[in-house]
C-alpha positions in Angstrom: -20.0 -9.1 -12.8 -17.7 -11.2 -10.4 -16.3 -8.1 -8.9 -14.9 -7.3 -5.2 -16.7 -4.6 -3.6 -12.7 -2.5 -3.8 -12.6 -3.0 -7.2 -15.3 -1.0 -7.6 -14.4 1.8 -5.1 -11.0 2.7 -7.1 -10.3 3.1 -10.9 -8.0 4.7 -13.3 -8.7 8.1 -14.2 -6.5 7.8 -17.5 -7.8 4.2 -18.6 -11.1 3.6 -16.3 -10.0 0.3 -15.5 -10.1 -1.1 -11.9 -7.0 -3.6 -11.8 -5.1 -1.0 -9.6 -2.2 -1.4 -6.9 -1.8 0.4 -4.0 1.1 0.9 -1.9 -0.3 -1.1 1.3 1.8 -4.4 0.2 5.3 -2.4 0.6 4.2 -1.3 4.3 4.0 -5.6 4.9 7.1 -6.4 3.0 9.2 -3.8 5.3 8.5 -4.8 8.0 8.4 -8.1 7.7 12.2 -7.3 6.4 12.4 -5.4 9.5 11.6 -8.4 12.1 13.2 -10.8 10.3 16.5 -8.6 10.4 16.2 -7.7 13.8 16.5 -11.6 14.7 21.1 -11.2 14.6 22.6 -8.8 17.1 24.8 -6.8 13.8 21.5 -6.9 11.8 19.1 -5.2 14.8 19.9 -1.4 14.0 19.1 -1.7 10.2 15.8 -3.7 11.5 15.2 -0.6 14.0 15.5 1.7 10.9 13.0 -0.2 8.5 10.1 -1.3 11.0 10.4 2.5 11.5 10.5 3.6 8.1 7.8 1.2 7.8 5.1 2.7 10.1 6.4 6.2 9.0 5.3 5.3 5.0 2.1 3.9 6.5 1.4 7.6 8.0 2.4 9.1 4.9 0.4 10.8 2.3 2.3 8.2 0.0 -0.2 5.3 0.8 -2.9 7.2 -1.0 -0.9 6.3 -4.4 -1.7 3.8 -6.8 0.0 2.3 -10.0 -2.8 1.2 -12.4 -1.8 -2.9 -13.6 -3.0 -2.1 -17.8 -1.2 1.6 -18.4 0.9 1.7 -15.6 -0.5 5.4 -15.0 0.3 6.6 -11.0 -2.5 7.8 -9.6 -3.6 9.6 -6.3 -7.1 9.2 -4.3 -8.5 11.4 -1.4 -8.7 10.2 1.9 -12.4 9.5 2.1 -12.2 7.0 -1.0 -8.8 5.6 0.2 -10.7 5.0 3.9 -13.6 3.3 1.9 -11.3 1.4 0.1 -9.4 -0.1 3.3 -12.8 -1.0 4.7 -13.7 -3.1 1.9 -10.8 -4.8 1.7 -11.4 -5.2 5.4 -8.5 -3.2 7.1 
């Protein structure tokens, strides 16, 4: 097996399989939205508002869902395998 050590930390509890998403990618896509609005003087309060909401959905208990990529089931981990799983993908 050619695995990554966080493929085998998480899986899907309805179908097993490990091809699973997590919600970590949306925290990098706002605020990268976020700076990159901030750069116009009429865009700068909406880019306040998502490099906010940004850190705020990082501290949420949201992060600790993932979508499975074969059944599409939405899943939630604990804490302990979600911390696990941010160290092996080296965060």
């Amino acid at each position: 097996m050619n695995e990554s050590k966080s493929q085998q930390i998480i899986h899907c509890p309805q179908c097993g399989e490990n091809k699973v998403k997590g919600t970590a990618s949306a925290f990098k896509s706002i605020l990268a939205l976020g700076i990159f609005t901030c750069v116009t003087i009429i865009g700068l309060p909406i880019g306040i508002i998502l490099i906010i909401s940004a850190f705020v959905m990082k501290h949420s208990k949201k992060r600790l869902t993932f979508h499975c990529q074969e059944c599409k089931h939405e899943f939630k981990v604990n804490t302990n395998t979600y911390d696990d799983y941010l160290k092996a993908i080296g965060q």
